[in-house]
C-alpha positions in Angstrom: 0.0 0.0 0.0 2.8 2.3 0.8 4.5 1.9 -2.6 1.1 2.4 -4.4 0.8 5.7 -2.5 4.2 6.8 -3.1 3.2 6.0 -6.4 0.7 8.3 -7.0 2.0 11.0 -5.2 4.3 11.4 -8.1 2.9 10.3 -10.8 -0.7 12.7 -10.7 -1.0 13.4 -14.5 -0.9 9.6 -14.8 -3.4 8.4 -12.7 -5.5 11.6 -13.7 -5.5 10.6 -17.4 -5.5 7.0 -16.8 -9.1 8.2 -14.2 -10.7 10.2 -17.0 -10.2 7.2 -19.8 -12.0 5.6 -17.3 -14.6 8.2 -16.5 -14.8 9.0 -20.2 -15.2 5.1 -21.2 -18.1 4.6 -18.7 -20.2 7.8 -19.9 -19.7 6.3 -23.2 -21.4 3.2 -22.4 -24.0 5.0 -20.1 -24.9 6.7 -23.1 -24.9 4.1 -25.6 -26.9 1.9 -23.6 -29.7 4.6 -22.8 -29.7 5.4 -26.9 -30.2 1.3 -27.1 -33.1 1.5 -24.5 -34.9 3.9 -26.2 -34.9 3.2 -29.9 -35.7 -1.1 -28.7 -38.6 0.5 -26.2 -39.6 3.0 -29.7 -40.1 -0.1 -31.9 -42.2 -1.8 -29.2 -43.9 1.0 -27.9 -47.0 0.1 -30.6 -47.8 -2.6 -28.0 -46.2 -2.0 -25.1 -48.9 1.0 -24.6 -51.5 -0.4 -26.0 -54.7 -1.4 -24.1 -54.3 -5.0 -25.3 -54.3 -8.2 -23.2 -53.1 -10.4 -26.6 -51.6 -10.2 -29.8 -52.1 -13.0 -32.6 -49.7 -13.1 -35.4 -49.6 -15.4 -38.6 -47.7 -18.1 -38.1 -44.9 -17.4 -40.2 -44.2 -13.6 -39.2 -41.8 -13.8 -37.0 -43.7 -11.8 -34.7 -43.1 -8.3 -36.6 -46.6 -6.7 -37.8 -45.3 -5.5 -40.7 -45.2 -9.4 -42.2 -48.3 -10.7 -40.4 -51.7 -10.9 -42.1 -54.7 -12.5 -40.5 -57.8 -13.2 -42.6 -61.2 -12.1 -41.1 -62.3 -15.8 -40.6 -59.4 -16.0 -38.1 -60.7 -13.3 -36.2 -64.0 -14.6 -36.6 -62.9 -17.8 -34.7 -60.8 -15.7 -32.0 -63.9 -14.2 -30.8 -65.2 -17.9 -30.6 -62.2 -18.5 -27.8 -63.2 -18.6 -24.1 -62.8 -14.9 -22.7 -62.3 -13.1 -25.9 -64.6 -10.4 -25.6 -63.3 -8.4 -28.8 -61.4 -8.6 -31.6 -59.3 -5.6 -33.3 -57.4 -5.1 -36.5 -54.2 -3.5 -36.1 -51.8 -2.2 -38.7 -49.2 1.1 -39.7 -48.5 2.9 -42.1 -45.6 5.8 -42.2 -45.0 8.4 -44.7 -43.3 11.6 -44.9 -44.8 14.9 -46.4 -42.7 17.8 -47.6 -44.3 21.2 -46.8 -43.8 23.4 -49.9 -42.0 26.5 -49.5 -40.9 29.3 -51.7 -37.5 27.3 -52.3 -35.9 24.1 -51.3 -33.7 25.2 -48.9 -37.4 26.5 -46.8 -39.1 23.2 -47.5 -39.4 20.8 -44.6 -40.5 17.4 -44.2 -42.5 16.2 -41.5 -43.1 11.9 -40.5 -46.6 11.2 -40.5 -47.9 7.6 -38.9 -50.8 6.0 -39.6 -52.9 3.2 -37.1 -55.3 1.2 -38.4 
């Protein structure tokens, strides 16, 4: 203990860089992981707050909406089930629209979502 002490006591700028690598390399993955949470919690967030107790998907979808398609005589029998009380078709659509402006430079575009 008495060595590592020595140690520092003359070698600050060391330890100090060698500290804020450290610092620096832990923000880093603070930061990355939070941008992680947020865009995984942004592409479940259709169902995560929706008022839903299930969600069916075809067979073959792979669980993403986008591939799923269930005919109406699937639904039909759904409602059939024991403690099915409704049935809902769910589906999105996204777009972008470009607001017209006196040039190109003015224009903007603004993301526009669609639930079915």
């Amino acid at each position: 203990m008495f060595l590592a002490l020595k140690e520092l006591k003359y070698s600050k700028g060391r330890f100090l860089m060698i500290s804020l690598i450290i610092v620096l390399i832990a923000w880093l993955v603070f930061f990355l992981a939070g941008l992680g949470n947020g865009l995984s919690d942004l592409g479940a967030a259709t169902l995560k707050y929706a008022d839903v107790d299930y969600a069916v998907y075809e067979e073959k979808s792979e669980f993403t909406f986008s591939k799923s398609m269930i005919s109406e005589s699937i639904a039909d029998d759904l409602l059939k089930e024991d403690g099915v009380k409704a049935v809902a078709p769910f589906g999105t659509a996204s777009a972008s629209i470009r607001n017209a402006g006196s040039d190109k430079e003015a224009a903007s575009k603004v993301d526009v979502l669609r639930r079915v």
